[in-house]
N, C-alpha and C positions, 0 to 999 in steps of 0.2 A: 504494500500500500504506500500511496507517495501523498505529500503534501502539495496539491496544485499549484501551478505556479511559476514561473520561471523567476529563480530567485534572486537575478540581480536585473530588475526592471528597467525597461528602455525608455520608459515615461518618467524615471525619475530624474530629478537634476543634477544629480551626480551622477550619470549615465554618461554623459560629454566628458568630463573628467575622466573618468573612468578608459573611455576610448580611446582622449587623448595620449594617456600615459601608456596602454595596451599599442599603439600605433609607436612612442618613441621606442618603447622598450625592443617590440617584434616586427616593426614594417621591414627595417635592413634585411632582417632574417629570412621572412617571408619573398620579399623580391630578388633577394638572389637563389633562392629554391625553386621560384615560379622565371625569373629568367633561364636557368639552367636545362630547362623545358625546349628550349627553342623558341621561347614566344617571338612573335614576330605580326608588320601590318598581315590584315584582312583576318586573324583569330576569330573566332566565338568562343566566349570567356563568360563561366558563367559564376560570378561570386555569392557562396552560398549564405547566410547569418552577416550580413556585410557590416550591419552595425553602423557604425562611423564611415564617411563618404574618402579616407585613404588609399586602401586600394583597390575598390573601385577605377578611382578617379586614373590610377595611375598607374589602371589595365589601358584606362580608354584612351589614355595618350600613346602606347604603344600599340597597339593595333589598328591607329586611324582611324579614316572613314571607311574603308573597306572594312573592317573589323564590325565587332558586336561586342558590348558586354553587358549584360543583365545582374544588379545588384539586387538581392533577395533579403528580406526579414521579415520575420513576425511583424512587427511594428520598425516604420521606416523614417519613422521622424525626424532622425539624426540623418541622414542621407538625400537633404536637399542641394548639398554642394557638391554630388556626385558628377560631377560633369563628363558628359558624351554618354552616358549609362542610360539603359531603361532600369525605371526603379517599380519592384512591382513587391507588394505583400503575397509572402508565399509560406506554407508549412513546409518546411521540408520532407517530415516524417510522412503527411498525410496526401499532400496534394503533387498532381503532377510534375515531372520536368518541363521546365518553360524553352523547349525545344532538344537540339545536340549540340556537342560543344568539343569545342579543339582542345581545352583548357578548363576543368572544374576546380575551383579551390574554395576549404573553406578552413576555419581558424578557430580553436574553442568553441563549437557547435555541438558537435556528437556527444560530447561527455554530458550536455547534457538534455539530452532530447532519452527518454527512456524508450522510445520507437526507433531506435539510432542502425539496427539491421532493415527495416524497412526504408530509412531514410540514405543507408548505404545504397541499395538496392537502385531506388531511383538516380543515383547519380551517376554508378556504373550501367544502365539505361540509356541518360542523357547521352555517354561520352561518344563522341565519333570514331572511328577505325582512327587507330594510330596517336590519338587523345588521351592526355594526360589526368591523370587524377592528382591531387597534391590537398594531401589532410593534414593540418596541424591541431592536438588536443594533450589538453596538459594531464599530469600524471599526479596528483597530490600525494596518495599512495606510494609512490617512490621515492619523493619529497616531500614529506608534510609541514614542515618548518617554516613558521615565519622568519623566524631568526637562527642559522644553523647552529650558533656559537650562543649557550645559553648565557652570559656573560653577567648579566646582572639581573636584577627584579625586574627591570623593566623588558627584557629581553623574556622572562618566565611567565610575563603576563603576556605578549603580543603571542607565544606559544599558543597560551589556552584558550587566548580569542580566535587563532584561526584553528583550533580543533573543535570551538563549538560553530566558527561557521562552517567546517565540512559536514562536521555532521546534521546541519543544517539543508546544505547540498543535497547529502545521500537520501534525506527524509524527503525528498525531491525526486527520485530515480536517478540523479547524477552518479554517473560509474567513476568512481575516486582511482583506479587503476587502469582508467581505458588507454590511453596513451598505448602504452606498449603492447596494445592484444592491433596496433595500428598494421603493421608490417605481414599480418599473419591473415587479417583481414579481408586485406588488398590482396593478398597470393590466393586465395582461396574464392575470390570474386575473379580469377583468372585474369588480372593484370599484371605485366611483363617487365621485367628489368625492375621490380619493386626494392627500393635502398629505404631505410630510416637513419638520421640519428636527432641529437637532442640537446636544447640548450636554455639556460636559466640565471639571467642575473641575477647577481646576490646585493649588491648595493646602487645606490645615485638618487639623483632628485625624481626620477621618476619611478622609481621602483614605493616614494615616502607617499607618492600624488595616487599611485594607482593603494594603496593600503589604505590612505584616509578615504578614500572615495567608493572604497569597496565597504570599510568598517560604516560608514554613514549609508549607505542602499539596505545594508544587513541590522543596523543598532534596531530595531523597534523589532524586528525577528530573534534577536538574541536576548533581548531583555522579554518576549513573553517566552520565552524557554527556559528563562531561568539559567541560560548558559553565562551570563554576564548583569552586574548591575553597572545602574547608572553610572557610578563612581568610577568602576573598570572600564567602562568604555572612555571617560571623558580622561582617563590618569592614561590610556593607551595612545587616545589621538594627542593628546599634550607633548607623548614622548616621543613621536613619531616627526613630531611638529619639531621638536624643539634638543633633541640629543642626536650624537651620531651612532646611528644603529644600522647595522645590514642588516637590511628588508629582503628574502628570496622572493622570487615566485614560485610555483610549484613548475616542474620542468615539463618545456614544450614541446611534443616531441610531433616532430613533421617526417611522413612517409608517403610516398610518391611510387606512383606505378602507371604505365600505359596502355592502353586497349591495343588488343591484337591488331592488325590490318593492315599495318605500318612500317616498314622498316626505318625504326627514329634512333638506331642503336648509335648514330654520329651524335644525338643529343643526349643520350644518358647521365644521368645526373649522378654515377658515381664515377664519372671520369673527368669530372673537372674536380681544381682541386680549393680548397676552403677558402680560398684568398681571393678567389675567382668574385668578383663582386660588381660586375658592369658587363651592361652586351660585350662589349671590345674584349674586354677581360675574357669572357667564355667562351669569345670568338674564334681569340688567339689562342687559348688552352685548347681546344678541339682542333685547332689546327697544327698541333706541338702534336698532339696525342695520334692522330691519323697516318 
C-alpha cells in the first residue's frame, strides 16, 4: 500500500529551486551521456519527467529545425521557457508514447513512479530502430547519507532527516534501490551495447540549495509522521544555511542502451572516454578510437 502522491510537488514553490540546483548539480552529466549518443540536427528526442525547461531547451538547440523534441510531465508548469519543445502533460506509467524517437531520456523518474515496468515498456515502444535509451535514477539504498562523515550533531541530525524522508518516499512506492537493477533492465528489454556507471557530489553551494528546498517540499510530511519536530527541522535548515557541511546526494546512476536496427557501434558510449565533454571532444575520440 503507498501513500498517494508524488512527494516532492511541482506546484510547490520550492519546486524551481529544487530544479534549479538538480540542473547545476547533473545537466554536465547528463549532456555528455546524451551527447555521446550521436545526437545530432533532425533527432526526435523525447524528454521524459522534464521538470524544469534545461534540457529540454538544450535538446532543441541541437537538433534544429529539422529535429523534434517533446518535453513531458505530470504537471508542466515549470516548462514555459522550454524553447523549440512541444510541451505536453503526459503519465508516463499510464498513457501513451507521444510518437518514436531517435533519443528517449529521462532523469529521476522511474524511482518513482510504482508502475515504472509499465512505464519502461512504453519507452522501449517509442524508440526507433537504432534509438537510444539513456535513464538516469538515483540509488538512496547505496547511498543513504546526507552527510557521509558523521562529524558532528549537526551532521547526526541532517542523517535522521533524510532517513525519515526516505522513508517517506518508500510509503510512496518509491524503489530506494532502483538505480542499479538500471543496467539489467535495459538488457533484458533487448537493448544493445547497454554501459552504466554512476556519480554523486558530496559538497558546494548547490548541493546546500537542493537540501533546503527539498527539507521545505517534505517539512509538513515529516512533522505529521512524527519523523521530525518543528525545532529539528528549523536547527537543520539553520545549519545547512549557515556551517560548512558536505551535503551528498544519493548516487545517480545513468545506463544507456540502443534499439536493434542500427549499426550505431561508431557511437557507443563506452568508447569515448570521461573527459570527453563537447561534440568536438566525442568527435575526435571516435575518430582516435576507429
Amino acid at each position: 500500500m503507498t501513500d498517494d502522491g508524488y512527494l516532492l510537488n511541482n506546484a510547490q514553490a520550492e519546486a524551481g529551486a529544487r530544479f534549479q540546483a538538480l540542473a547545476e548539480l547533473f545537466d554536465p552529466w547528463t549532456q555528455r551521456h546524451v551527447l555521446a549518443t550521436g545526437l545530432q540536427a533532425g533527432w526526435h528526442c523525447w524528454e521524459i519527467g522534464a521538470g524544469g525547461p534545461g534540457i529540454p531547451a538544450w535538446l532543441a538547440e541541437r537538433v534544429g529545425s529539422r529535429g523534434r523534441v517533446v518535453a513531458t510531465d505530470i504537471d508542466t508548469g515549470w516548462l514555459s521557457d522550454a524553447d523549440g519543445c512541444e510541451v505536453l502533460r503526459h503519465d508516463v506509467a499510464a498513457d501513451e508514447p507521444p510518437g518514436t524517437f531517435d533519443l528517449i531520456h529521462a532523469r529521476l523518474v522511474l524511482t518513482h513512479v510504482p508502475e515504472r515496468d509499465a512505464a519502461l515498456s512504453g519507452m522501449i515502444r517509442a524508440l526507433r530502430p537504432g534509438g537510444w535509451l539513456v535513464l538516469e535514477d538515483a540509488d538512496p539504498a547505496l547511498q543513504p547519507l546526507l552527510c557521509p562523515e558523521e562529524s558532528g550533531p549537526a551532521e547526526v541530525l541532517g542523517n535522521r532527516l533524510r532517513r525519515g524522508f526516505r522513508s517517506l518516499l518508500a510509503a510512496r512506492g518509491a524503489d530506494l534501490g532502483f538505480g542499479r537493477t538500471l543496467p539489467r533492465r535495459l538488457r533484458d528489454a533487448g537493448l544493445l551495447d547497454v554501459v552504466a556507471d554512476a556519480y554523486f557530489p558530496m559538497t558546494g553551494p548547490a548541493c546546500a540549495v537542493l537540501e533546503r528546498a527539498t527539507v521545505l517540499q517534505v517539512r509538513d510530511r515529516l512533522l505529521a509522521a512524527n519523523l521530525a519536530t518543528e525545532d529539528e527541522i528549523e536547527q537543520h535548515l539553520e545549519n545547512v544555511a549557515t556551517r560548512p557541511m558536505d551535503l551528498a546526494t544519493a548516487p545517480l546512476i545513468t545506463a544507456w542502451g540502443r534499439r536493434a536496427g542500427v549499426d550505431a557501434s561508431a557511437s557507443s558510449i563506452s568508447a569515448i572516454p570521461r573527459e570527453a565533454s563537447s561534440a568536438a571532444d566525442i568527435a575526435a575520440a571516435r575518430k582516435r578510437l576507429s
